[in-house]
N, C-alpha and C positions, 0 to 999 in steps of 0.2 A: 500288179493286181492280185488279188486276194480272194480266193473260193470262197464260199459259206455256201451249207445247206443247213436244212432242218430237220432232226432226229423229233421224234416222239417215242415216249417209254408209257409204259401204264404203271398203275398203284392201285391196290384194292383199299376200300376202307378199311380202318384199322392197321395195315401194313406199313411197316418200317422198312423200305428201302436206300440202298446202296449202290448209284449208277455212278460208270466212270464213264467223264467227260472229260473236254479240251478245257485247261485250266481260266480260259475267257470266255466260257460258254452261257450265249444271254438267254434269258428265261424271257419267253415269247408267251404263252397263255396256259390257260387248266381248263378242261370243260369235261363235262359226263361225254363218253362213247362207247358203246359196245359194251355198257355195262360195268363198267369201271374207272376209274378216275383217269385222264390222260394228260401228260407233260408237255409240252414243246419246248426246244431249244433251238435258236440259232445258233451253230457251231463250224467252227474250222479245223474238216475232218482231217487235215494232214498237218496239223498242230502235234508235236513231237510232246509237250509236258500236259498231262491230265490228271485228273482229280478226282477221288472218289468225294462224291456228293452224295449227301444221305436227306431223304425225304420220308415226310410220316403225312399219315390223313386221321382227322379226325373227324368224329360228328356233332354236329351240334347239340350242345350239354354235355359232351362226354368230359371227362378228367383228363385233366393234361398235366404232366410231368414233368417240369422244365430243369434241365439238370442247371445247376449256376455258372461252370464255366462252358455249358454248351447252348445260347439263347435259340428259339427259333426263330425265325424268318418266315412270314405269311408269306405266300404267292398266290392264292386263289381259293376262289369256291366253285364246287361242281354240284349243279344241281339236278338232281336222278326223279325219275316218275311223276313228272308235272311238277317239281320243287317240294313233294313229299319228302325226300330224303338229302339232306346239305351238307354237304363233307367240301373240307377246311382243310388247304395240301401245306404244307409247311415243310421248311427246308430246317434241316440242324445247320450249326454254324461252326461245327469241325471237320471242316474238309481236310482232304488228307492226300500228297500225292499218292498216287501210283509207280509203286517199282517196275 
């Protein structure tokens, strides 16, 4: 049998994030709390190989940059002050282990 729990990390709008996880770690939801964007993963914390995982947010209309050999990956929207303000969590797609 097999542990799993669930981490949560935050992300500010605009912020380019770098969290290391367990290199199977499932992407469970995004929603606005406390003021800032929040992650969830299912993850198995005594998983010996991890992966730096890089995440950006963006807002709606803003510019996005998409490097060519690094595509993003949508995962969700969070929506802040009655869906006044909608920010767009996106994963890059050069994970990298961890030494």
């Amino acid at each position: 049998m097999s542990t799993r729990s669930i981490y949560k990390f935050t992300i500010k709008p605009g912020e380019r994030k770098t969290i290391d996880l367990p290199v199977d770690a499932g992407f469970l939801h995004t929603a606005w709390q406390h003021d800032t964007c929040a992650i969830w993963f299912l993850v198995d914390p005594m998983a010996s190989v991890r992966y730096a995982y890089t995440f950006e947010v963006f807002g709606t209309g803003w510019e996005i940059n998409i490097p060519n050999n690094h595509p993003l990956s949508y995962l969700g929207t969070c929506l802040a002050d009655d869906g006044d303000h909608v920010w767009h969590v996106f994963e890059h797609s050069s994970r990298k282990p961890c030494l």
